[in-house]
C-alpha positions as semicolon CSV with decimal commas, in nm:
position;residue;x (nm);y (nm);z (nm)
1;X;4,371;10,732;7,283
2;X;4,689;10,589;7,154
3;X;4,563;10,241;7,352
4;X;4,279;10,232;7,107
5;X;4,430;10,326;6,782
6;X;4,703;10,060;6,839
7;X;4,410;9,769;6,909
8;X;4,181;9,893;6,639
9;X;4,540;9,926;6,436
10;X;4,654;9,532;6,501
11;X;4,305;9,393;6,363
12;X;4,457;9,473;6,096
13;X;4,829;9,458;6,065
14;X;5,138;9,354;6,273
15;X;5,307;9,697;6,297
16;X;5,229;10,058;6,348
17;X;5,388;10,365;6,179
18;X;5,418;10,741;6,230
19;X;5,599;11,029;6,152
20;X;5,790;11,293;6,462
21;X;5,926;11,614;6,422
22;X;6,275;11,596;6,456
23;X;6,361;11,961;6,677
24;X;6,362;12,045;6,993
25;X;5,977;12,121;7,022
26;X;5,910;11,746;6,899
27;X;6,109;11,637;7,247
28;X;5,821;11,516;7,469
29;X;5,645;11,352;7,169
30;X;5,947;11,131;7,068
31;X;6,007;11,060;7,430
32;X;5,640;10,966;7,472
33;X;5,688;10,717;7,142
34;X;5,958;10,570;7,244
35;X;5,800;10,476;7,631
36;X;5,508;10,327;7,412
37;X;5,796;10,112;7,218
38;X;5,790;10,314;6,883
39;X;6,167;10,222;6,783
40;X;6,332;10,445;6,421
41;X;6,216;10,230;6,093
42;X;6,574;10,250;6,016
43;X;6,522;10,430;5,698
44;X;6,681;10,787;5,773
45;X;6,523;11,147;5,737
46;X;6,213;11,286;5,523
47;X;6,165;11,632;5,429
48;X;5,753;11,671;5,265
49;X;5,763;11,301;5,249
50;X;6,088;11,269;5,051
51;X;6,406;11,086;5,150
52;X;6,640;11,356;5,293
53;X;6,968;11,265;5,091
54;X;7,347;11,275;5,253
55;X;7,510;11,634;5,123
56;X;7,119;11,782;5,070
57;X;7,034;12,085;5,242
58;X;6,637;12,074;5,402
59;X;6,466;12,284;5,635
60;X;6,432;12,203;5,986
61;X;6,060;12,253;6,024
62;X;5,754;12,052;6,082
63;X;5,812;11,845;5,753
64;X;6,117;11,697;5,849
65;X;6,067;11,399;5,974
66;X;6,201;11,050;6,135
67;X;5,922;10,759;6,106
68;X;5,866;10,521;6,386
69;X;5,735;10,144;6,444
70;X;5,594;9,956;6,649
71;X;5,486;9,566;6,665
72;X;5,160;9,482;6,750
73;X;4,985;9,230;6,979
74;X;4,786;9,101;6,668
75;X;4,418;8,954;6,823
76;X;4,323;8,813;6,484
């Protein structure tokens, strides 16, 4: 599945994006990303989408998040 969405995906653009939980239930999925060479954006923490802030408190749930990339093989 994730074969597919990344060709269909690199019709269109040179890099690939999602978002993965960041607790311990999340651990097989960011292992799985980072086999498929999903590397951290480098742009820190969301909580609902938000930039989690140094000092802020947020709730370690589903919505907090780390995004991940990926470069494409681009078949344009």
């Amino acid at each position: 599945m994730f074969d597919e969405l990344e060709r269909i995906a690199s019709k269109r653009s040179r890099l690939i994006g999602l978002g993965v939980g960041l607790y311990k239930d999340y651990g097989n999925a960011q292992m799985m990303y980072n086999k498929r060479g999903y590397y951290m954006d480098g742009q820190g923490i969301v909580y609902n989408n938000i930039e989690a802030k140094p000092g802020e408190k947020v709730m370690v749930d589903d919505d907090l998040l780390i995004y991940l990339t990926k470069a494409l093989d681009n078949e344009l």
